[in-house]
C-alpha positions in Angstrom: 30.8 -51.3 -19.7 33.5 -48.7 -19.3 33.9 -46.3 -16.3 33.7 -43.4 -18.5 30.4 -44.5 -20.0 29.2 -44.9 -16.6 30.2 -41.9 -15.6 28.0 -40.2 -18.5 24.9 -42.1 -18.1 25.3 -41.1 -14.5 26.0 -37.5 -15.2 22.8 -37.5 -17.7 20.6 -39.0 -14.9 21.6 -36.1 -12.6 20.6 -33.7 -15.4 17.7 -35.3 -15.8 16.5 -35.0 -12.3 17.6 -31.6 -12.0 15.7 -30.9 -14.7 12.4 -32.6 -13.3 12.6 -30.2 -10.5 13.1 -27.1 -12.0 11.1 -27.7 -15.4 6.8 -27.1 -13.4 8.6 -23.9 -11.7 9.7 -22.3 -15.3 6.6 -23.2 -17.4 4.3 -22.1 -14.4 6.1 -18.7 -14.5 5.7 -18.7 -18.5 1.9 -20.1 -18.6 0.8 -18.6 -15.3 -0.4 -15.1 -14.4 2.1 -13.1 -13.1 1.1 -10.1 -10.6 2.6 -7.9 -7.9 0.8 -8.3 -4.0 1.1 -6.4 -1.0 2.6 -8.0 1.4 2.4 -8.1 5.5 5.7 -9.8 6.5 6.6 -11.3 9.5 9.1 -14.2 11.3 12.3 -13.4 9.0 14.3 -16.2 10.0 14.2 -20.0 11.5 17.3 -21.6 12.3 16.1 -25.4 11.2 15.3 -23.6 7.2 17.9 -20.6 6.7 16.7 -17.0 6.1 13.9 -16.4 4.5 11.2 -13.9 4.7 7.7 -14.9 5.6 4.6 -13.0 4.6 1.0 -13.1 3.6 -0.8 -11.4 0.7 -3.4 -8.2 1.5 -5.5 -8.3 -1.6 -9.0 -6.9 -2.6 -11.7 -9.1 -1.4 -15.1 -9.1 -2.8 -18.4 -11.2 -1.0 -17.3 -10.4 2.1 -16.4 -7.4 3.9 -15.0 -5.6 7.2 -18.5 -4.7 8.3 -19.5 -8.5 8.4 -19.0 -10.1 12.0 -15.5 -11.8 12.3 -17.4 -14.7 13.0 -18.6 -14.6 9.2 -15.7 -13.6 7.4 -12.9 -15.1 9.3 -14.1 -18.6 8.1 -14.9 -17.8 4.8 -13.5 -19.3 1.8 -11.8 -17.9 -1.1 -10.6 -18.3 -4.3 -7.6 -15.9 -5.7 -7.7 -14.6 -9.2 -5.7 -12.2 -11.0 -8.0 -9.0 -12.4 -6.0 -6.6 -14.2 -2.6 -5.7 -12.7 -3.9 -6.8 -8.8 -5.1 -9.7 -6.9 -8.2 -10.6 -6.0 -9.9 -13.0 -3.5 -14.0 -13.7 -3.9 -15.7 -16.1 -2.1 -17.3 -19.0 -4.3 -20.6 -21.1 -3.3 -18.6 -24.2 -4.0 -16.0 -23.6 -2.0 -15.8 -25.5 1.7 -15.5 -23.8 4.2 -14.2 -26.3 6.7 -11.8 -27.8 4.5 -8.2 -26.7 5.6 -6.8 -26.6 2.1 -8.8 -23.7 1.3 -7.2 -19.9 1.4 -9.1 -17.2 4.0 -9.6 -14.3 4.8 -8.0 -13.9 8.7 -8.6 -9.8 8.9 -8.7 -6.7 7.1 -6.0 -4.1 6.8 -6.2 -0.3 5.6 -4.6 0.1 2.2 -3.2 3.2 0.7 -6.4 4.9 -0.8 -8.6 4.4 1.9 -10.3 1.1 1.6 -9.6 -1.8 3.3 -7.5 -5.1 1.8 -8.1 -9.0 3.1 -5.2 -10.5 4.9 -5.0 -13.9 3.5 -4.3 -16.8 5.9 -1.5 -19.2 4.1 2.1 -17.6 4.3 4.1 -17.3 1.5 8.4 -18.1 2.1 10.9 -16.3 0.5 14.3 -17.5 1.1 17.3 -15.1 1.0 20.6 -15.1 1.0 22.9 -15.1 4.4 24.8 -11.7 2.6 21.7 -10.2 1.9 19.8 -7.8 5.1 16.0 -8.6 5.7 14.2 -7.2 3.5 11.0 -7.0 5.8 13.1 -4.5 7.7 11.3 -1.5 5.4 12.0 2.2 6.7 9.2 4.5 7.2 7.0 5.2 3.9 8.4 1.7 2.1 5.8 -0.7 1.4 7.4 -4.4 0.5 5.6 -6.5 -2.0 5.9 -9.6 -3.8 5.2 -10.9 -7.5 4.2 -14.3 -7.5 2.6 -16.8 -10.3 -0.8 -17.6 -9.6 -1.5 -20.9 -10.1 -5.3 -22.4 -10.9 -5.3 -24.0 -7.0 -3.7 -23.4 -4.0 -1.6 -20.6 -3.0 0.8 -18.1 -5.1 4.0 -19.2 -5.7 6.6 -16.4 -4.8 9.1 -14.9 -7.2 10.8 -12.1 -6.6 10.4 -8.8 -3.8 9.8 -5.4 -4.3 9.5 -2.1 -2.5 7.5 0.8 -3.2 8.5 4.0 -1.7 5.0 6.5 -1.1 2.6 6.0 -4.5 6.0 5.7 -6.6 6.6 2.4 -8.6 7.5 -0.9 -7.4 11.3 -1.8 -7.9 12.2 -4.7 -7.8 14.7 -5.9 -5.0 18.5 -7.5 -5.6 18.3 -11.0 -3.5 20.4 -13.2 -5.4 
């Protein structure tokens, strides 16, 4: 066989696998619910991964609430589900509780009309950019948020970040 025929079926492999990789994350974006989330960052950087941001998701939660003992809800279960333009978590009777692939709810936070929104338990990574500043970093009256894909199991998958300044929209933040 000829090195430049070699070469090609070598280059077409590479394709190929680059391909396989990237191929779930676009059709999940295209099949899957997409919705915007809250977020409560912390832990911007780690020297062994790059920069990213790290966060988890305050959404609405419904079966349990802030009342209940923390011995009750901060066990509980939940299954995420997108309702309309927002994310919400609702506990399920065939969900385990003890099983540590399962999302919780670890506490509640205030929200911005008064009610209170579940801080769930598995962190979502956003990598950035070394040129780009933390975007965690939010000045007074900036809320960041994220839009992620929601897929059937397991956590949200992050896609881009967003900041909303007071009750104004969410725009959508430059991290590439």
């Amino acid at each position: 066989m000829r090195p430049w025929i070699k070469a090609i079926v070598i280059a077409v492999v590479h394709a190929a696998l680059v391909a396989a990789l990237g191929a779930p994350q676009r059709i999940d974006r295209a099949t899957l619910p997409r919705v915007w989330v809250l977020t409560a960052p912390y832990d911007p950087t780690l020297p062994i991964r790059g920069r990213y941001v790290r966060m988890r998701m305050a959404v609405e939660v419904r079966g349990v609430s802030p009342s209940d003992s923390p011995r009750v809800w901060h066990a509980k279960a939940v299954r995420l589900r997108v309702e309309g333009d927002r994310l919400v978590a609702e506990t399920a009777p065939d969900l385990r509780d003890a099983s540590p692939s399962e999302l919780r709810v670890v506490r509640f936070v205030p929200d911005a009309s008064g009610g209170m929104l579940g801080v769930i338990d598995r962190p979502l990574a956003f990598f950035i950019p070394e040129h780009v500043d933390d975007p965690a970093r939010r000045p007074q009256g900036e809320r960041l948020w994220v839009e992620v894909t929601v897929p059937r199991a397991g956590p949200p998958r992050p896609i881009r970040l967003g900041v909303q300044k007071g009750d104004g929209p969410i725009v959508p933040l430059e991290t590439g």
